[in-house]
Every structure is written in structure tokens, then in C-alpha cells.
C-alpha positions as CSV (number, residue, x, y, z in Angstrom):
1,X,109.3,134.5,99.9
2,X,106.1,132.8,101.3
3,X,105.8,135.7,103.3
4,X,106.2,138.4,101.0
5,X,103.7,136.6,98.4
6,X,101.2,136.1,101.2
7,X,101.4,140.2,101.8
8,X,101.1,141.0,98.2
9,X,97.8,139.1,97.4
10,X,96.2,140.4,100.6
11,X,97.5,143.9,99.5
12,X,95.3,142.8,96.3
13,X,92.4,143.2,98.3
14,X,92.4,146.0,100.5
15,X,93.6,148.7,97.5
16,X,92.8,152.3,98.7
17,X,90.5,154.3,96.3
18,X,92.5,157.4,95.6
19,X,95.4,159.7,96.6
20,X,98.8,158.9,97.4
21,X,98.4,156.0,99.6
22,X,96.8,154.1,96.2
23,X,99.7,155.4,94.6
24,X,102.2,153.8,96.8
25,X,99.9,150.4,97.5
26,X,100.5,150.5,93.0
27,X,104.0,150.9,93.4
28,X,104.7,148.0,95.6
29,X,102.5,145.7,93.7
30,X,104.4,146.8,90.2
31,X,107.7,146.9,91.6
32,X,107.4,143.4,93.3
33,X,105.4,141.6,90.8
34,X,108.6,142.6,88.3
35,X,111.3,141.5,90.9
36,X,109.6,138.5,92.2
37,X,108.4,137.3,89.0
38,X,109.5,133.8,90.1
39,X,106.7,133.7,92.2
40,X,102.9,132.4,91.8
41,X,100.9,135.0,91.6
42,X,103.1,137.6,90.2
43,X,101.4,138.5,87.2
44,X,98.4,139.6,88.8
45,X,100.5,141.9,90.9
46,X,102.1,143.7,88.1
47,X,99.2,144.0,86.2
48,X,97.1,145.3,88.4
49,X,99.9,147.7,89.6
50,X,100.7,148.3,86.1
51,X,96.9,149.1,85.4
52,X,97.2,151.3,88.5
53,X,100.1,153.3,88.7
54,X,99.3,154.8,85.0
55,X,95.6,155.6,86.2
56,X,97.3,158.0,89.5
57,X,99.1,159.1,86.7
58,X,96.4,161.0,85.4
59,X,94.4,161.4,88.8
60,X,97.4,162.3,91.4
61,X,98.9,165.0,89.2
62,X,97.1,168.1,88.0
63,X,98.0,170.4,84.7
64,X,99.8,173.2,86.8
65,X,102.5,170.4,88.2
66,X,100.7,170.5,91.8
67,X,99.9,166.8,93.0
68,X,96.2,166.8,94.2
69,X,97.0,166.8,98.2
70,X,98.7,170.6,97.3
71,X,101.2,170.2,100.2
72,X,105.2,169.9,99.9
73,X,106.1,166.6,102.0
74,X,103.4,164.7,100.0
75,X,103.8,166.1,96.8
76,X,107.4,165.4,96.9
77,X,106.7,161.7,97.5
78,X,104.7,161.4,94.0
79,X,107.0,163.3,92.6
80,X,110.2,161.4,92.9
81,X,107.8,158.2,92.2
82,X,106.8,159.6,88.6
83,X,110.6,160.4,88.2
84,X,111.2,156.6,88.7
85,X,108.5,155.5,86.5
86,X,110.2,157.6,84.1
87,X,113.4,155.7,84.1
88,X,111.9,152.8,83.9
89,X,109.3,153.2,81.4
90,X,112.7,154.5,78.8
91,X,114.4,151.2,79.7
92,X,111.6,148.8,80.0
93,X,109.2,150.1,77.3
94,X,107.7,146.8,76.4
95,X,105.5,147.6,80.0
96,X,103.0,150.6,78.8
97,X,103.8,152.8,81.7
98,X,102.2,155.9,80.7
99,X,104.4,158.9,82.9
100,X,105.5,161.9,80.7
101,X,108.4,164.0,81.1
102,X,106.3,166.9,81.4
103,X,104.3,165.3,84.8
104,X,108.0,164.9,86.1
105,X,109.3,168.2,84.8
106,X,106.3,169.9,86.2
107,X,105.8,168.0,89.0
108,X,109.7,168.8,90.1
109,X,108.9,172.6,89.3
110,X,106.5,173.3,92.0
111,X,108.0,171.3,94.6
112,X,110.8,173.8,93.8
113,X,108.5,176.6,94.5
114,X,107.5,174.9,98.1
115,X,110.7,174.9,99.2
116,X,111.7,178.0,101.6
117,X,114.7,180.4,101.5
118,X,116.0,178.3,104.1
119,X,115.7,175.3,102.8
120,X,112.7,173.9,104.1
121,X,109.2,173.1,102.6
122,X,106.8,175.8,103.2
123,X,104.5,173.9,105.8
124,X,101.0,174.4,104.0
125,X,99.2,171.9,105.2
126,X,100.1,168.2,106.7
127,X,103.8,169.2,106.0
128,X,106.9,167.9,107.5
129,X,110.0,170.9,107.0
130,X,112.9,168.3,105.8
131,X,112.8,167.8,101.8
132,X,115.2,164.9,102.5
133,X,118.1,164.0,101.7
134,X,118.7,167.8,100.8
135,X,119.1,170.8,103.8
136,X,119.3,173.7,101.6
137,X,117.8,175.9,98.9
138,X,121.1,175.5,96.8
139,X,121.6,172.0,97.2
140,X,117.3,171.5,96.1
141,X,118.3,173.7,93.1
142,X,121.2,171.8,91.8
143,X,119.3,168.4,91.9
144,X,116.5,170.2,89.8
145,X,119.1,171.2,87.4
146,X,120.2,167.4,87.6
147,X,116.8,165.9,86.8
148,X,116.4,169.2,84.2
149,X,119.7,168.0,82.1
150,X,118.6,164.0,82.4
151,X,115.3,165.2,81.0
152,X,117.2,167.6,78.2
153,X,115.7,170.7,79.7
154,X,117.4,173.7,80.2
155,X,118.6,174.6,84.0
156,X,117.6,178.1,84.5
157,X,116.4,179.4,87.6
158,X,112.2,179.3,87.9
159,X,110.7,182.7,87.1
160,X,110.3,184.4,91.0
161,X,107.2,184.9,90.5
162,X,105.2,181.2,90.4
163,X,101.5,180.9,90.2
164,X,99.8,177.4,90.4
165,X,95.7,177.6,89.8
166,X,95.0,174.4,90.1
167,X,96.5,173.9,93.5
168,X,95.4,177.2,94.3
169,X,98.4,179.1,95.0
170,X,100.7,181.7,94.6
171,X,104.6,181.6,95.6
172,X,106.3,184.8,95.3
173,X,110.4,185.5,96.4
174,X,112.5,188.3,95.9
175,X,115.1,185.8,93.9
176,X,116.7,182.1,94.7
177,X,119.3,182.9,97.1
178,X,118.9,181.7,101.1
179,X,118.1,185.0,102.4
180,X,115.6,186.2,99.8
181,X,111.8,187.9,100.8
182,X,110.0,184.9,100.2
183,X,105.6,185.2,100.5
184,X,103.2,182.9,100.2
185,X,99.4,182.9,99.6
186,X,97.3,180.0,100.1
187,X,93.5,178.8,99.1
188,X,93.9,175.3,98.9
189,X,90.7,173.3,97.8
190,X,90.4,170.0,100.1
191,X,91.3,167.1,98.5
192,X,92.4,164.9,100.8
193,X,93.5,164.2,104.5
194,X,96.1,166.6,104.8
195,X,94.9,169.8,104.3
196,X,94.2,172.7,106.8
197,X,91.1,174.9,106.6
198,X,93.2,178.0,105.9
199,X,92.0,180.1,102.8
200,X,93.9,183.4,102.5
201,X,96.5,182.6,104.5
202,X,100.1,183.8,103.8
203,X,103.2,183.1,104.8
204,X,106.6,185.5,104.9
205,X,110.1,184.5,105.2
206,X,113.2,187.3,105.4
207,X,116.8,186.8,105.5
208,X,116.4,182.9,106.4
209,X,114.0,183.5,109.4
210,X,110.5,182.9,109.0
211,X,108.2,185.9,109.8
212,X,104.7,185.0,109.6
213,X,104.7,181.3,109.8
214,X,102.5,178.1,108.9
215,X,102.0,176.0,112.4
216,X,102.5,173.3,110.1
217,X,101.7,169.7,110.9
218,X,102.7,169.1,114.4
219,X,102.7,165.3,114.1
220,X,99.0,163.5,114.0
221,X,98.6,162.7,118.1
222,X,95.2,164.6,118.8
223,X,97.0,167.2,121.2
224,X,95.7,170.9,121.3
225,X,99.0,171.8,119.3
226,X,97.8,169.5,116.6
227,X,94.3,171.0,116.3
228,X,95.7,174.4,116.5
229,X,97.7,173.5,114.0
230,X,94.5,172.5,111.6
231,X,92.2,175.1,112.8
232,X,91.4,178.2,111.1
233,X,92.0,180.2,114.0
234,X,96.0,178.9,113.5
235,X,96.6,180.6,110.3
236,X,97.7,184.2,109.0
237,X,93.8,184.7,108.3
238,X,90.3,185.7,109.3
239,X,87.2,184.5,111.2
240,X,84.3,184.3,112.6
241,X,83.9,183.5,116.3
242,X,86.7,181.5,115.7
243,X,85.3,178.7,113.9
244,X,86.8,176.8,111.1
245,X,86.2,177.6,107.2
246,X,84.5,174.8,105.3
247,X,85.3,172.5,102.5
248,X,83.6,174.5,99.9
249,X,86.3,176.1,97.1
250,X,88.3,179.2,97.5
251,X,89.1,181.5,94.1
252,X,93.3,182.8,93.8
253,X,94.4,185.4,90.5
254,X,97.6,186.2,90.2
255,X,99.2,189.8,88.4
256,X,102.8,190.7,88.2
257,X,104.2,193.9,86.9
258,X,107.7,195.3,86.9
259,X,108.5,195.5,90.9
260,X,104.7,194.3,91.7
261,X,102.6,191.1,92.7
262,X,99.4,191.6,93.3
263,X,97.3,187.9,94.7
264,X,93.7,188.3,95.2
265,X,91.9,185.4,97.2
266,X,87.9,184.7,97.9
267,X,86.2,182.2,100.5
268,X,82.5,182.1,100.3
269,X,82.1,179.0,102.3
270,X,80.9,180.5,105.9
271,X,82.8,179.5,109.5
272,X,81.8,177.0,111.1
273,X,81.7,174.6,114.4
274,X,83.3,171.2,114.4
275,X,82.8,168.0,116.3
276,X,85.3,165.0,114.9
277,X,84.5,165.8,110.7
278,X,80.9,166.7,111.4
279,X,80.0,170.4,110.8
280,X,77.8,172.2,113.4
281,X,75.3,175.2,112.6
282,X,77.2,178.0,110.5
283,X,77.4,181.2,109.8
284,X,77.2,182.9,106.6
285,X,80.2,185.0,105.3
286,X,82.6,185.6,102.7
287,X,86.3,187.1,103.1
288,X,88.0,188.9,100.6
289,X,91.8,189.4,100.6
290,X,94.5,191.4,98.3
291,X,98.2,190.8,99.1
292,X,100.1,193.3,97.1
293,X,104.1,193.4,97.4
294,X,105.4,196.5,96.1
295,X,109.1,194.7,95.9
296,X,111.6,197.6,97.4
297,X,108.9,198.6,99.9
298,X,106.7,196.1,101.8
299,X,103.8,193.7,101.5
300,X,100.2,195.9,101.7
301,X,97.5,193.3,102.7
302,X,94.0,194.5,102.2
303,X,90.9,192.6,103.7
304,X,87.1,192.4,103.8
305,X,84.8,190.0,105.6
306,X,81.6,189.7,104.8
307,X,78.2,188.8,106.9
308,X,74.8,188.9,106.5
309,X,73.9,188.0,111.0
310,X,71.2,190.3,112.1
311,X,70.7,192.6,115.3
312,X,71.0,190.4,118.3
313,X,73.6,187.8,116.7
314,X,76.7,189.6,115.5
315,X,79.4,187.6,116.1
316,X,82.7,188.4,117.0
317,X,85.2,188.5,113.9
318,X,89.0,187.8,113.8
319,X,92.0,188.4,112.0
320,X,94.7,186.5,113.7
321,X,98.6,186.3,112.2
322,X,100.7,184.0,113.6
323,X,104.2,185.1,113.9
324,X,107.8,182.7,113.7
325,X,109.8,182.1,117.0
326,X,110.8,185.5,118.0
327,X,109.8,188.4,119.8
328,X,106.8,190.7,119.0
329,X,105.6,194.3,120.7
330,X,103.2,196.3,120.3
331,X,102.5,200.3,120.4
332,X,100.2,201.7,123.1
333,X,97.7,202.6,120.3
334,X,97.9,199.3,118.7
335,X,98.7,201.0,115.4
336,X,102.6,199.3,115.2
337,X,104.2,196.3,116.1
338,X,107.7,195.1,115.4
339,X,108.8,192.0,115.0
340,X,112.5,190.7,116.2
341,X,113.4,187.6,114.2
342,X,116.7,186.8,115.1
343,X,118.8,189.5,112.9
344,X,115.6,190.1,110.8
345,X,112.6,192.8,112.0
346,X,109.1,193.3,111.0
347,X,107.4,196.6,111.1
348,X,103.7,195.8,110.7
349,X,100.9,198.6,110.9
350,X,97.7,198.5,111.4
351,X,96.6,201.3,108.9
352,X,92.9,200.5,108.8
353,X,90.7,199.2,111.3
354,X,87.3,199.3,113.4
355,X,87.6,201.7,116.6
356,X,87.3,199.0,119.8
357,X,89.2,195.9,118.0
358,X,91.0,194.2,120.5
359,X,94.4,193.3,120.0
360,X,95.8,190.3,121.8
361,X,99.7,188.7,122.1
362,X,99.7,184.6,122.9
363,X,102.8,182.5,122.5
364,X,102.6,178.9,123.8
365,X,99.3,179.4,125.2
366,X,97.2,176.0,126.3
367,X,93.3,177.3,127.1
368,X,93.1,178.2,124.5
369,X,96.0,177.0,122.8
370,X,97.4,179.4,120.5
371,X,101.3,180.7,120.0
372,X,102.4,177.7,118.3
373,X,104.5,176.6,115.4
374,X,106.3,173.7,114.3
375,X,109.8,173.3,114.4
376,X,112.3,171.4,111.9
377,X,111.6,168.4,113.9
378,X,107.7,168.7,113.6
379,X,107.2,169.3,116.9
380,X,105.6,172.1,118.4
381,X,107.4,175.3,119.7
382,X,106.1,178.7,121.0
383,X,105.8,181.4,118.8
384,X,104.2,184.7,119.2
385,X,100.3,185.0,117.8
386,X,98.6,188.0,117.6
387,X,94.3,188.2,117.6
388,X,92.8,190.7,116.5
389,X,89.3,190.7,117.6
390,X,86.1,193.1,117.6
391,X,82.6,191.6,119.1
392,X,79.3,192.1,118.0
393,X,80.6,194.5,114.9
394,X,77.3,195.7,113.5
395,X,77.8,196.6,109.9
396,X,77.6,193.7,107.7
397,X,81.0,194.8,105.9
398,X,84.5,194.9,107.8
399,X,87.4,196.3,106.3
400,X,91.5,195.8,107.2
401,X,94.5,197.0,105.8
402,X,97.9,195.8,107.5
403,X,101.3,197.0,106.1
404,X,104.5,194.3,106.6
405,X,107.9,195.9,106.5
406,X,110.5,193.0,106.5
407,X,114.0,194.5,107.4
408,X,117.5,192.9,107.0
409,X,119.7,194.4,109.0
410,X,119.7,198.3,110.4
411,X,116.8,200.0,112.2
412,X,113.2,198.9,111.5
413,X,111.5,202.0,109.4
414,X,109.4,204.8,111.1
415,X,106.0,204.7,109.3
416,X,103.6,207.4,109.5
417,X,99.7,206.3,108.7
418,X,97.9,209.3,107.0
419,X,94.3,208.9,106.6
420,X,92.7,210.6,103.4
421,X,88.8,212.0,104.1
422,X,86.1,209.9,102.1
423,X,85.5,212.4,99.4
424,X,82.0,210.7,99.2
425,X,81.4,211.9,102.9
């Protein structure tokens, strides 16, 4: 007991200002100063947890059901704490805890839509896969319909469709069985530790196999895996020279329409050069991406990057995609590759790019390190990565359009490309 009440009055004075570690310092200071009450000192400990834990209520959790560090491991910490809090405000009223059922509903609704066709969390950002103690979709489901009947809410499925603007993301899935199409598209403000500099990037899982992959976390020892893992460069997405997008904020609008989704994403923050957390001399530029997924065809992904370098500094700009474990070819004329994903293929096409783009395969690659994801026990794994790179491109506008045919089961598609003449020419 001496022990425990020595740790909780120095816990008293080394809170943490924000985020989920405050959240957690609140909880142990609440929870003990109400089960060691015996002890001297105890009231100060559930006061100020008390006075704590309702303030993260407001600050950890924002109005679309995201928690502020946007990614599924940590979320799902917060949001089994608020469903806690919730229990015990109903039985212990008399202590002012201010949680809402709609926090916890909400809260429990988007970690539903983090959570992958096979059952693991998505991997934006610092994200283990496990959403423990469950190893399925169907198993996550039912304990959402659990929590859903405790809080007198109906258990139907989440629309397919999921859209979260303050968290700055869009989850899309064919429907909520394990081998569903499952996308998603990702322009995450930083808000915290665990985030990755990765506007635009997407995800896209078929028939339980992920296709184009997060790297993930990769654990937090400062390997080349791990800073692969938080670099731009890592992630389905574009840049220049390689460097890494800034902090600055990203814009995300979702449309749906019968058998459509269309996601449109915008980073205006330039690329840049790190050393530790300190920014080098940047560049200018601003990428522009549309995902749309015509549902019973494929995933059209449409990009411009933007620059404003003159004659005698163009730099070189990317577009990399970073494949899951598998195997990945390319035609001759670097117009088609396919994908083999276990039982799953990918036909991808290249329908629109600059003549004299380079198109490179890595998997497990060290200098540099590239061709890496993380596996379900966080740690790193090859995986094919394809960069597409063009130096010193001269117009200040370059424009992509890729095509992704996920196929489950049978022959992948022939695709023919047919370009139409500018009529403006």
C-alpha cells in the first residue's frame, strides 16, 4: 500500500498534457483513488482524475466518433475506456462523470470501420493489426452488437459506405463479410505521436488478402524498416524527390451513388527533408487525388501533383504503391502489372502517364529500404513496392490515372487502354 500511494502522488506531478497517455495517467488516478480510498491522500487522486478524465472526454474524442490520434490500436484503447466510464457513471452517479452514450456508441462505430475483412485493424498509422481479444471480422461485429443492445441501440450492420471528416477519412467495403473488397483513403491531420506523413494514401484488401497495404508500425526501434514505415515514400502515394509531406492539413469529401464512391483528397503542404523532427528546405507543391470505385468493375485512381520549381531545379516526382506479401510483374511496356495475392490477383494499369517514367520493383530492399510491410506480429516482412519515378519533369502540372482490378478467383481481366485525342488540340 505504501508503495502504491507513493506512485500515485508522484503520478500527481508528472500529468501529461494531452492525448491518450493523460487519458490513461486520469484513469489510474480515478480508478485507485476510488479503490484505495482507505488511503491518505486518496481524495486528491480521484478528484483530480475525476476532474481529468471528463475534460479527455471532450478533448480525446471528436464529433464523427474518431479519437484525435485517428489510428485503430489507439483509438480502440479510449474507446473501451469511455465504455467503462459509462458503466460506471450509470452505477455510481453521485461522481459527475460526464461520458455519453453517444461518445461510446460513436466511438465503437468507427473502430468498426478500422477493422479489415480479415479481421485486423487497418494499419494507418502507429497501428498494431490485433484488435485483442477478438481475431475476426464476425467475432468484432457481434461484440458491437453486444455493446449496441447494452446501450438500447439497434444491431444493424454499419452502412458500407463510412465517411469520418474529422479524422479525415473514408472507409469503403463491398459489404461485412471476411472476404469483401475493402478500400481505404487516408488524409489524417497530425495530432499526435503516431501518425505517418501519408496524405492520399489508400489501402485495398480482396478476398482476405491485403492488396495494396499500409507498412504499418513496425515496432518504435529506429531501424530503416521503422522509418520506411513513417516516411512518405512508404505509402500508396506521391512525392517529391522522395521527401516527406508536412504537418500542414490535408482536405477529404466523400460521394456515394448507387454502385459508386467517389473520395477526393488535397495536400497543399510541400515535401520536405527531415533531420530527427526538424524540417529542412522544401519544396513547394500540392497533390490532388480522386479514388472512384465503380463497385462491379474496379477502383479508377486519378492524380495531379503540382509545382511551381523553375528551369534548372525540377525535381524528380514519385508515385510509389506499396503492394501486400505476394508477387507482382510487370508488362514490357510498363502499361500492366498483376498482382498474385495468394488466391486473389490484381490487374493494375497504368492508363495515363508522362513518356520516360521509370518504373521500379523493390521487395525487402535495405539501401534504400523499401519493400516492406508489417506483419500480424508487427514485425517487418517483404513485400513487393513499386516506384514510379520521372526526373526533372518540366511542366509544372503532372497527371496519373491508374486502374485496380481486384479478382477473386478465375483469370485476371484483359484490359485494353484506348486513348481519346484532346478535342482542344
Amino acid at each position: 500500500c505504501e508503495n502504491a500511494r507513493n506512485n500515485l502522488n508522484y503520478l500527481l506531478t508528472i500529468l501529461h498534457p494531452a492525448r491518450n497517455m493523460r487519458m490513461t495517467q486520469m484513469d489510474a488516478l480515478l480508478t485507485e483513488g476510488l479503490r484505495l480510498d482507505f488511503l491518505p491522500g486518496s481524495a486528491a487522486w480521484r478528484d483530480t482524475g475525476l476532474r481529468g478524465i471528463n475534460d479527455c472526454f471532450h478533448r480525446q474524442f471528436n464529433p464523427d466518433g474518431s479519437s484525435i490520434e485517428a489510428t485503430g490500436w489507439y483509438h480502440y484503447i479510449v474507446a473501451n475506456m469511455a465504455l467503462r466510464y459509462l458503466r460506471l457513471k450509470r452505477v455510481m452517479p453521485e461522481l459527475g462523470l460526464q461520458m455519453t452514450e453517444k461518445i461510446v456508441t460513436d466511438a465503437f462505430e468507427y473502430t468498426t470501420a478500422l477493422i479489415a475483412p480479415n479481421g485486423e485493424f487497418n494499419l494507418v498509422g502507429d497501428c498494431t493489426p490485433g484488435v485483442h481479444p477478438f481475431r475476426t471480422l464476425a467475432e468484432f461485429l457481434r461484440h458491437r452488437a453486444e455493446v449496441r443492445r447494452e446501450l438500447g441501440l439497434s444491431v444493424i450492420p454499419p452502412p458500407v459506405s463510412q465517411f469520418f471528416p474529422d479524422a479525415k477519412q473514408a472507409m469503403l467495403r463491398e459489404n461485412w463479410e471476411p472476404g469483401a473488397t475493402y478500400i481505404t483513403f487516408d488524409v489524417t491531420s497530425r495530432m499526435g505521436y503516431h501518425w505517418h506523413p501519408a496524405r492520399s494514401s489508400i489501402q485495398l484488401y480482396s478476398g482476405d488478402r491485403r492488396l495494396i497495404a499500409d507498412p504499418g508500425r513496425m515496432f518504435y526501434e529506429p531501424t530503416p524498416q521503422r522509418a520506411y514505415a513513417t516516411s512518405t515514400r512508404g505509402h500508396s502515394t506521391m512525392n517529391i524527390d522522395g521527401l516527406n509531406q508536412s504537418d500542414s492539413e490535408g482536405e477529404i469529401g466523400l460521394r456515394t451513388a448507387e454502385g459508386y464512391d467517389v473520395i477526393t483528397g488535397l495536400y497543399d503542404g510541400g515535401f520536405w527533408p527531415m533531420e530527427e523532427m526538424e524540417h529542412g528546405e522544401g519544396i513547394f507543391a500540392t497533390h490532388h487525388r480522386t479514388l472512384v470505385w465503380i463497385r462491379d468493375t474496379g477502383v479508377i485512381i486519378l492524380d495531379n501533383l503540382y509545382h511551381t520549381q523553375g528551369i534548372g531545379h525540377k525535381p524528380a516526382i514519385e508515385c510509389n504503391w506499396q503492394f501486400g506479401p505476394g508477387k507482382v510483374s510487370l508488362d514490357a511496356a510498363n502499361t500492366s502489372l498483376v498482382g498474385e495475392f495468394g488466391d486473389v490477383r490484381l490487374r493494375m494499369l497504368f492508363a495515363l502517364r508522362p513518356a520516360g517514367m521509370r518504373f521500379d520493383l523493390h521487395e525487402g530492399a535495405m539501401n534504400p529500404c523499401g519493400g516492406w510491410v508489417a506483419d500480424a506480429g508487427d514485425n517487418p516482412v517483404p513485400a513487393p513496392s513499386l516506384n514510379m519515378r520521372i526526373e526533372n519533369y518540366d511542366p509544372w502540372n503532372l497527371p496519373l490515372a491508374t486502374m485496380l482490378i481486384p479478382c477473386r478467383g478465375g483469370a485476371v481481366p484483359e484490359v485494353r487502354i484506348v486513348q481519346a485525342a484532346d478535342p482542344l488540340a
